[in-house]
N, C-alpha and C positions, 0 to 999 in steps of 0.2 A: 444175294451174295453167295448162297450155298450152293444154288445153283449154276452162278459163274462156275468158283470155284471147282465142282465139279464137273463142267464142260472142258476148264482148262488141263482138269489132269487127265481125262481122257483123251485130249489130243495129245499131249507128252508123253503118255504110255502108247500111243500108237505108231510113236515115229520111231522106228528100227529101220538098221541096215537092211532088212528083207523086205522094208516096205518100200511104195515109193513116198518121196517129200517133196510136196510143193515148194517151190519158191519163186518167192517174188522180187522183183529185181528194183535197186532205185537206185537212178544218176542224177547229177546235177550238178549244171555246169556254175560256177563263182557269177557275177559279176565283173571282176578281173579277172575274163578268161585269159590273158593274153600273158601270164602271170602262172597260170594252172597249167601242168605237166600232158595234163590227159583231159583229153575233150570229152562229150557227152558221147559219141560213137567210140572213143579209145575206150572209154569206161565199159560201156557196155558190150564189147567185145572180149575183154579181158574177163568179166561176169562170166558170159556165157563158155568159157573155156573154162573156164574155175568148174561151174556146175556141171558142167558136162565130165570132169576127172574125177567127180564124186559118185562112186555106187546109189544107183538108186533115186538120182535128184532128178528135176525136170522143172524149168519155167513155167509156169502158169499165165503171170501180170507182170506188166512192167512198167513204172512207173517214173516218169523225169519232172524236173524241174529247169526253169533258169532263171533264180534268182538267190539273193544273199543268204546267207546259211544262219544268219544272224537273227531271223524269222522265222516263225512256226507257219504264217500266212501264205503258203507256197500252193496252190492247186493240187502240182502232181502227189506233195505230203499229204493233203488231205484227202485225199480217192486213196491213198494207200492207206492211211489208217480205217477208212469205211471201209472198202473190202476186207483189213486183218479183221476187222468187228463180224463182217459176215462170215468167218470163214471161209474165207476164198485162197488160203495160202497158209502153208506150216512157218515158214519161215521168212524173212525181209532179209535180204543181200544188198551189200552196198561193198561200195569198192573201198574207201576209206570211213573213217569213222566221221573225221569233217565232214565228210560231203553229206552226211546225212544231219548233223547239227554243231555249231560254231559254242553255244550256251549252255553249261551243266545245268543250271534251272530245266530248260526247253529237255536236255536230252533225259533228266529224272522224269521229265512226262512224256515222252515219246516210251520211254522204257515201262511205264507202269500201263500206259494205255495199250504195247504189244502184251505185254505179260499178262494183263486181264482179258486178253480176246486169245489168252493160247500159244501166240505167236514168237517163238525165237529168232534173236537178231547176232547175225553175223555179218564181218569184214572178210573180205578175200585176202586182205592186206596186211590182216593184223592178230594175234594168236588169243583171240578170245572167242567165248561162245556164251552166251546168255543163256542157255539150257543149265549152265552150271549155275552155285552162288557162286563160285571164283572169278566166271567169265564176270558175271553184270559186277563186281564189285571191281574187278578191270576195268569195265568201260566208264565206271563214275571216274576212277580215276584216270584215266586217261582224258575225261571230258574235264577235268579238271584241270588238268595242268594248259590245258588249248586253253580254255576260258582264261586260266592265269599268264598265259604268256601274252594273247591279247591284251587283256589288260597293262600289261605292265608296256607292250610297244606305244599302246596308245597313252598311257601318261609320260612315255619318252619324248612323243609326238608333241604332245600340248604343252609340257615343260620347255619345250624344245624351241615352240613359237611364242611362247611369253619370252624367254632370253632373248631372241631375235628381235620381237615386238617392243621391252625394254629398250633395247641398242638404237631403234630406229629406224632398223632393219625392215623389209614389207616381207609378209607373210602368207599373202592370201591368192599364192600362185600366178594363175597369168595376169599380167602387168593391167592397171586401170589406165582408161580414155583419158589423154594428157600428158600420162609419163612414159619412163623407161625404167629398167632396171637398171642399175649399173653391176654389172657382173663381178665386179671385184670389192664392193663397200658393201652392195644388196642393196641400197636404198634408191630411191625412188628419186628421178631427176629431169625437169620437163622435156616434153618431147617434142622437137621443134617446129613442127606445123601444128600437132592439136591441143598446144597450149593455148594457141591465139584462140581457138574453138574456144576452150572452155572459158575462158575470160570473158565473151562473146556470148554464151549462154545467161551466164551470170550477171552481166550488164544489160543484157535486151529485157530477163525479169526484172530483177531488181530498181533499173533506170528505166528500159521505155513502157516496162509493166504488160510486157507482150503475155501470153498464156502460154502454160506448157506445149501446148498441141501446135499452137501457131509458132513458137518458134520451134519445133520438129519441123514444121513446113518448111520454114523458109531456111533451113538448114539442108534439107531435100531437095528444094528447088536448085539451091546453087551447089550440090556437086558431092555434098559432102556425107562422109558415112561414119559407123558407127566404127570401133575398133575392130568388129567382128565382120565388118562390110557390108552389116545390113543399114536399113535405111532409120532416120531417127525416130522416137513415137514421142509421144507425149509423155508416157510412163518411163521412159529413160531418160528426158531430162529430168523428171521429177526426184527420182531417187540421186540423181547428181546433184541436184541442187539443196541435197538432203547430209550430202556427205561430206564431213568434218574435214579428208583426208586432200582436199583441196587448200586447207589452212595450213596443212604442214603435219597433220597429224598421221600418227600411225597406231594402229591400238589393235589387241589379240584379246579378247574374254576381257579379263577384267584390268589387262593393264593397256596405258594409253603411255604414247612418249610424242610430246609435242617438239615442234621446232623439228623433226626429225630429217624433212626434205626441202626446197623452199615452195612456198605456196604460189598458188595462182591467184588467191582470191584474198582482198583485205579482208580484216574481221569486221567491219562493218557494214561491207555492201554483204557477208554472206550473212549476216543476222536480220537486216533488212531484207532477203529472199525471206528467211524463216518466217515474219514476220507478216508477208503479203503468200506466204504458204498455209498459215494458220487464220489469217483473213478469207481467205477465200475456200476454206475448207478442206486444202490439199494434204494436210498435214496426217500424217498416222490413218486411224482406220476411219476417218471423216473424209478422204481425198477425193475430191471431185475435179473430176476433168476441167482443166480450165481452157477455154478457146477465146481468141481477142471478139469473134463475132457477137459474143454474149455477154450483156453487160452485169449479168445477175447470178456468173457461175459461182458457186459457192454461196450464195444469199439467203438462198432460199433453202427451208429446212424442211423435209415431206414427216406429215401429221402422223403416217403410218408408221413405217420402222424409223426415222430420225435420221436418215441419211441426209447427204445433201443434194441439190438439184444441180443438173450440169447440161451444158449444148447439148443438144441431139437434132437435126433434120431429117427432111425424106424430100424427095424429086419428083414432084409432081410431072403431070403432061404441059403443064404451061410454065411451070416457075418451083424454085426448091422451098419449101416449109420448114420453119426456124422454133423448137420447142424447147420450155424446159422439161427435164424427165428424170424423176429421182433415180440415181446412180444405182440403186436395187435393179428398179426395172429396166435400166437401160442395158447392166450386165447381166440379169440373169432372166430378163423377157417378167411379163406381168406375171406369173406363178411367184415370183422372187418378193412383188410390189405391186400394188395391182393401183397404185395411189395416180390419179389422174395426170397428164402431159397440159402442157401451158403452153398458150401461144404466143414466143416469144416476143413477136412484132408488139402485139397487143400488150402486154406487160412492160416494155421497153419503154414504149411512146408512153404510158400511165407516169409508171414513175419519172419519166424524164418531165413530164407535165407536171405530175404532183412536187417534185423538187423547186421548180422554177413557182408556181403558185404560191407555196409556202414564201418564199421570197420577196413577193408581192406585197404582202401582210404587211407592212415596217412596222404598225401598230403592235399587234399581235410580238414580232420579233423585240420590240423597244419592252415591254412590259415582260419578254423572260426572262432578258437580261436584268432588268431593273427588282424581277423577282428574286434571282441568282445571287445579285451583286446583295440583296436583302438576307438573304439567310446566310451568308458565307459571313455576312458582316453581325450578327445574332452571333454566328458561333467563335469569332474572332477568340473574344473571352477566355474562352476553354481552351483553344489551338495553343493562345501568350501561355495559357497556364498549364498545359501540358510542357511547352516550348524549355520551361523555365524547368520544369522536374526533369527533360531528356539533356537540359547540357550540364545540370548540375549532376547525374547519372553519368554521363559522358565524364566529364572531369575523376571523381570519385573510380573512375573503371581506368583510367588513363593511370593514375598515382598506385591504383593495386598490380597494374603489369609493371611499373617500375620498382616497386616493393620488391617483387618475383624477384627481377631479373640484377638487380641488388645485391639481393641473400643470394643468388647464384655466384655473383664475382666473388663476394666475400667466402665463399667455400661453405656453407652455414646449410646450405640446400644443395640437392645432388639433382640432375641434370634432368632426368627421367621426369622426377617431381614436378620439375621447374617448367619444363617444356609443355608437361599436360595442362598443367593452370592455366600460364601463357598463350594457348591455342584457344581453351574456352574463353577465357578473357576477352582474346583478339578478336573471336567469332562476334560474340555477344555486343561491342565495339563497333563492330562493322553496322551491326545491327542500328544501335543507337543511332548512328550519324545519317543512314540510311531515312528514317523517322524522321529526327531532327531539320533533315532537308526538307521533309516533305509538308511540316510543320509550316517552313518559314515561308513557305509557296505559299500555303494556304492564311497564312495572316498578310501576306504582305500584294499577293497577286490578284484583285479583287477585279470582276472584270468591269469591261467601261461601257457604258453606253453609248452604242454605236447612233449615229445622227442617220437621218433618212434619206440622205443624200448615197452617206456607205451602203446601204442596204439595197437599195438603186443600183448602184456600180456593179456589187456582188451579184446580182440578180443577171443581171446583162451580161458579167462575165462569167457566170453558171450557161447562163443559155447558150452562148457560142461556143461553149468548151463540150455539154453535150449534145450539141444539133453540127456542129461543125467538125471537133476538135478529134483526135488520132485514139481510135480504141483502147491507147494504153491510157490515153489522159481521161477519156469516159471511167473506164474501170477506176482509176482514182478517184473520182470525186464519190462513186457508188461508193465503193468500199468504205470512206472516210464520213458520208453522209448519210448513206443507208442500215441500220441494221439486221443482222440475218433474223432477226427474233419481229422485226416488223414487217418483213414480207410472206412469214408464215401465213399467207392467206387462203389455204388450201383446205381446210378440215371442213369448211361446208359447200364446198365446191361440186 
């Protein structure tokens, strides 16, 4: 430290008018150039006329950027503070003080890491000098009031799309696939050819149980494109089939205002998407590519990182090859996943086999029903007597919200009070009845045994449905009769 210290005051004792002084120059153009007054060439034009009416100055380095001033992570900043560190320059010139950093944090360390390598920072534009204590206690403050006015425009900004978001209002700039803006209310109002689209997405997954990918195809095939006029992917119906804003909703951060525009989609057929999204592994960071050709997308769970398995082929010289291939390796090549490819045909035809065999059994199937209908009727007992404490609970919860709400009419309780019990009450209520149902299922819904004749039938209309029947109705019965936990069969592969 003593020997910084003493490095740095000999280069500040040596810069005099008599001498000459390096400097090194830095631009950098915003992100919204289109916004900023002076370009990266205006900048450094204006620089070099500045140094040049100075006795004694001369450029050395020059160093730019183009990107946000918001970041320390900028290339051309970082070659300029290595070279201040080598000594390669007295001084750092910049045209405004933004354009060198947006963050009094950032620019306390840009300041201490010039001032430990020697180096004084100057504005062309602005009447401070860091050689002084006066100038650098300028430029904090001046970094200061930029950081605070930023700030305060951006809480204008977000305050700004919560009130709009509350109203109903849409927020999130260019208009989404289906609607329009209406320019005069702001809200969102279908848009009269790609409404019928998106109804149309929503009914192919949810009803004929198409895959993401495959209905991008057959969306592609006949004509149609995206808002943007590219063609459809898999990965864009998926985030649509994802989003709320199809129900009517409209939401900014943490506030949501429903009913806000009218919907495209019931609530029921988009919960049922949710539903065979989260079956088949589409859902959040499990999403795997779902394609109709594959009856096992999302089934299969790889032993290695725990992703899911999803279509993949290749095109041979004779005929195309049909794999599964954990979603790792598929997106980021075997470095990512190194966990083995399946051959689809072969896994298909198995399972499709192993389903219908199981079927076979009537034996085997009569005796697990008759095991099932056996212990559900063992715990019968305990269900009635649970049954018996949730409605006498139910009751006893029902007569304390009406106590509340009571002492409320009668003036006796003030409204605040009254309102927080009433809510925990109501909650805890919802709760009970909730149980309560699931109680009476369970004492009253015992299953039957099915005759050998049903079991026969089922069997024959399993095999037609997957040896004959339409990829969406294959993928049904998978999903509905296969487990993703019982096709893990990969770890000794």
């Amino acid at each position: 430290m003593a020997a910084r210290r003493k490095l740095t005051t000999r280069r500040r004792e040596a810069i005099t008018p008599e001498t000459m002084l390096r400097v090194a120059i830095y631009t950098r153009r915003s992100t919204d150039d289109e916004h900023q007054p002076y370009t990266i060439e205006a900048q450094t034009q204006k620089l070099a006329a500045y140094v040049d009416s100075q006795p004694g100055w001369q450029i050395t380095a020059r160093f730019t950027d183009d990107a946000s001033g918001a970041t320390l992570d900028r290339p051309g900043l970082t070659n300029a503070l290595t070279a201040a560190r080598a000594g390669r320059f007295d001084l750092l010139l910049v045209y405004r003080l933004d354009r060198f950093s947006r963050r009094i944090r950032d620019l306390a360390t840009l300041m201490d890491d010039l001032d430990a390598a020697g180096v004084h920072f100057r504005s062309a534009t602005e009447p401070f000098d860091t050689a002084s204590p006066a100038g650098r206690l300028f430029v904090q403050m001046l970094g200061a009031f930029a950081e605070f006015e930023r700030e305060v425009i951006i809480d204008r900004v977000i305050n700004g799309m919560e009130r709009k978001a509350a109203k109903g209002e849409w927020t999130h700039g260019p208009r989404p696939y289906g609607y329009t803006v209406d320019q005069i209310t702001h809200r969102l109002v279908p848009h009269p050819d790609e409404q019928h689209v998106v109804s149309e997405i929503f009914d192919l997954y949810g009803g004929t149980r198409l895959g993401t990918r495959a209905i991008a195809a057959r969306l592609n095939e006949h004509g149609k494109r995206t808002r943007a006029g590219k063609p459809w992917s898999g990965h864009t119906i998926a985030r649509m089939l994802t989003n709320r804003l199809y129900l009517g909703e409209v939401g900014f951060r943490d506030v949501t205002a429903e009913q806000a525009h009218p919907p495209l989609v019931d609530e029921d057929l988009f919960d049922k998407c949710q539903a065979i999204l989260e079956a088949r592994g589409e859902a959040h960071s499990q999403r795997a590519a779902s394609n109709s050709d594959y009856d096992l997308t999302g089934r299969i769970t790889c032993p290695q990182c725990g992703r899911k398995y999803i279509g993949t082929s290749a095109t041979g010289k004779l005929r195309r090859y049909r794999y599964y291939t954990c979603f790792t390796r598929a997106r980021y090549g075997a470095t990512g996943c190194d966990a083995a490819r399946i051959d689809a045909d072969l896994l298909d035809t198995a399972i499709t086999d192993a389903l219908i065999g199981f079927f076979a059994n009537t034996d085997l199937i009569i005796e697990a029903v008759a095991m099932e209908r056996s212990l559900r009727a063992e715990g019968s007992h305990r269900h009635h007597a649970e049954l018996d404490t949730i409605t006498g609970q139910i009751t006893t919860t029902e007569a304390a919200i009406d106590r509340y709400l009571t002492a409320f009419e009668n003036g006796t309780l003030d409204e605040r009070t009254c309102g927080r019990r009433v809510n925990d009450l109501t909650v805890k209520l919802d709760q009970l009845k909730t149980r309560h149902d699931e109680l009476r299922q369970l004492c009253h819904d015992l299953p039957q045994l099915p005759s050998p004749t049903a079991i026969e039938q089922l069997r024959q209309d399993l095999a037609h449905v997957l040896r004959h029947g339409t990829p969406g109705q294959r993928k049904a019965v998978i999903e509905t009769r296969v487990s993703g936990q019982n096709v893990c069969l990969l770890r000794g592969s």
